[in-house]
C-alpha positions, 0 to 999 in steps of 0.5 A: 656774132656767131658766138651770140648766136650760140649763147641765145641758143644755150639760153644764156641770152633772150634778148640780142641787138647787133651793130655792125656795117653792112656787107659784114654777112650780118644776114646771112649768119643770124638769118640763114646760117644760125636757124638751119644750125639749130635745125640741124646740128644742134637738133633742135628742129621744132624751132619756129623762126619768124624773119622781119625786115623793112622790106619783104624781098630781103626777107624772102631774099634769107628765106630761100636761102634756108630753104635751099640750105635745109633742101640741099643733099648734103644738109639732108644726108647729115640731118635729114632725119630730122629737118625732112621737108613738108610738101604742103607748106614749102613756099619762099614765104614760109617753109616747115618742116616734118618736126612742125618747125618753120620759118615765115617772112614778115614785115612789121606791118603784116606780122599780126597773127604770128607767133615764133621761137625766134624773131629775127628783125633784120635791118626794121628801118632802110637808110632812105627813110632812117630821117623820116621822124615818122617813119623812125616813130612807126617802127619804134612804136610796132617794136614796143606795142607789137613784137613783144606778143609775137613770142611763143614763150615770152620767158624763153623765145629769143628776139635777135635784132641785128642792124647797122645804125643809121639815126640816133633815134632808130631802133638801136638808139631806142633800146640803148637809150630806154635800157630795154635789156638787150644784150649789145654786141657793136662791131663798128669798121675800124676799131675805137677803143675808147668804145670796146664792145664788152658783153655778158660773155666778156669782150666782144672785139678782137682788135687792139690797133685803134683804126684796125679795121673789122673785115680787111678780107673783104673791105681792105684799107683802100676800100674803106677809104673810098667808101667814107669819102663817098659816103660821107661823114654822117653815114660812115659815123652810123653805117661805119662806126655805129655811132650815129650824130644828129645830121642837123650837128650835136653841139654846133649846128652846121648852118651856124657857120656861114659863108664869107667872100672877103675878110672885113676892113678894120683892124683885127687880131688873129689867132692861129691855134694848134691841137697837136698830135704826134703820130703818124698814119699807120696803114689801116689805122685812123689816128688822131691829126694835128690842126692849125686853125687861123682865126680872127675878129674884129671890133664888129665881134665877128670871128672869120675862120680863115682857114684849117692846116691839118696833117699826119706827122711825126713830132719832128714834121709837127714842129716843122709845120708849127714854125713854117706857118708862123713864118707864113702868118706873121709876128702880128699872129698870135700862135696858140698852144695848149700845155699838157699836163705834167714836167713833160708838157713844161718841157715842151712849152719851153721848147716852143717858146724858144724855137717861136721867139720873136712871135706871140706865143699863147700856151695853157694847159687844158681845163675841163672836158672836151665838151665844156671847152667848146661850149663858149664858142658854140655860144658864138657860132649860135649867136651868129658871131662865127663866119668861114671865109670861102674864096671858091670851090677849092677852099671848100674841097680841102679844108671847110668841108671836113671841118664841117663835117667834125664839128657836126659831129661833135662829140660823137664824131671819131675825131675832135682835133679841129673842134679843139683849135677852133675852140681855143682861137675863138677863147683866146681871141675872146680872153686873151692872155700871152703866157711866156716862159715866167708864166710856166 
């Protein structure tokens, strides 16, 4: 952040969004730190700052900050000489200085009027009203009708917008979406890297670890933890990780898959299905897990998830997992594999096969993005084809809530292992082919 800072100080950058958590000092480093800087140290006390944020108290909050900064005997021993404090204008709401420099507090609904070098827009939009269409609307549109004429010098006045995401059409996704030529810094809590932050000056996260978590001083592993659990997969996608889903679900839709208290009569095929991930929880990281979901239908069409085994695991835990649930499900099963690419992924076919003889073995390789795979049993689950058997509270606490939780998320969510299963039951039960070790 800090270095951003400094290069829409340099005039390298007049356009700057920044994603991060909160609780990572977001405001007070753009909003307290960075203008008494440039006051001071950088000598630049004629700067006009005009602080914004969805509610006054938190601009009035970073705006005595300043001022008891800029006060401060030892800010005025080193730059008291330039940053001398006016008695006429020294207010919480707006301080000045003798260079004719100040920083004022406003709100989007009362910044008419007022004009600065600087406009800090700090959080526009609060968590409690981030699903409100009209108030996500309100913000957008003061953003493009209003905030561009609040600029001093439109060529060289800096707009700093620093936030956590909260929907995907808040005012991060508007400026994303729309191109409006900010310069985006995204810090998300643990490290994706799939979604490295790269910026004008080159990249912007230090981290290398997927899962390596972003501020382990202040918000260790256990904390991190915690909070996700209590808040949630959609605020820890948006507040977290920056990457906000439609809480209604991208390409499934939550309320598609419906409660069942007992499995239908009649005769029906199941299949459970494996996405498999070979690697272990590391200590601060968040990989990817290994899935066996159980699924069956009928001839009424209905496909029952009838429930979701998912771990961390080495490979050898993995293949333990695999022949133990077999042994559970039964030869009347049919056990779902997807090949992967290369003579690695024949060996390992091959070993399944061997290891799973006597069961019905079904393994194919992965055609096709993530997303076009899934596509045919969205259409199920959209058509109202698709139930969860749920015997009580207990089946909902272990494994359909964090199921539902992915598959909302889907794709922008962190993971997509249960969206894979259940994508490739819901095609081989609809398909269905039994490859053996010829077909390979």
């Amino acid at each position: 952040m800090c270095e951003h800072l400094e290069a829409v100080t340099a005039g390298q950058i007049s356009r700057l969004l920044i994603n991060v958590p909160p609780g990572t000092s977001k405001s007070t480093v753009t909003g307290v730190f960075w203008p008494m800087w440039e006051w001071g140290p950088r000598n630049m006390p004629s700067m006009r700052y005009i602080g914004v944020a969805h509610e006054q108290n938190l601009g009035i909050r970073d705006n005595l900050k300043c001022r008891r900064l800029a006060s401060s005997p030892w800010y005025q021993r080193l730059w008291g000489d330039r940053v001398a404090m006016t008695r006429d204008q020294n207010e919480k709401l707006n301080f000045e200085n003798k260079a004719t420099g100040f920083r004022q507090v406003a709100t989007p609904g009362n910044i008419t009027g007022r004009r600065g070098d600087r406009i800090i827009l700090d959080d526009p939009l609060s968590a409690e009203n981030a699903n409100s269409e009209a108030e996500r609307e309100r913000v957008n549109l003061w953003f493009r009708e209003s905030l561009p004429t609040r600029l001093n010098n439109p060529d060289r006045s800096a707009i700093v917008i620093v936030m956590q995401r909260l929907h995907e059409r808040d005012l991060s996704g508007l400026i994303l979406s729309e191109r409006l030529g900010y310069e985006h810094l995204m810090l998300p809590m643990r490290y994706e890297p799939e979604r490295t932050c790269v910026t004008m000056l080159g990249a912007a996260d230090w981290r290398s670890a997927p899962g390596e978590l972003l501020f382990p001083e202040r918000f260790p592993a256990k904390v991190v933890d915690e909070l996700e659990r209590v808040m949630g997969a959609y605020a820890t996608a948006g507040q977290h990780q920056q990457r906000p889903a439609p809480r209604e679900g991208g390409l499934f839709k939550r309320a598609w898959f419906q409660p069942i208290g007992a499995i239908p009569a009649g005769a029906r095929r199941t299949v459970r299905a494996w996405d498999l991930a070979a690697t272990r929880k590391a200590s601060g990281n968040d990989p990817d897990w290994t899935v066996g979901i159980r699924i069956s239908r009928g001839n009424d069409g209905l496909f029952i998830i009838e429930g979701v085994h998912r771990f961390r695991g080495s490979p050898m835990e993995v293949d333990a997992a695999i022949r133990g649930m077999a042994a559970l499900d039964g030869t009347s099963v049919t056990i779902r594999l997807t090949q992967d690419p290369g003579q690695a992924g024949k060996a390992q076919a091959d070993t399944f096969l061997r290891a799973l003889a006597g069961y019905t073995v079904l393994i194919e390789p992965a055609t096709g993005d993530k997303a076009t795979r899934a596509t045919p049993a969205a259409v199920q689950a959209e058509a109202g084809n698709v139930r969860i058997l749920a015997s009580g509270e207990a089946d909902r606490d272990a494994w359909i809530g964090p199921f539902l939780d992915e598959i909302s998320l889907f794709p922008a969510g962190a993971h997509d292992d249960q969206v894979d299963a259940f994508a490739d039951a819901v095609n081989a039960l609809a398909l269905g082919s039994t490859y053996s070790l010829a077909n390979l």
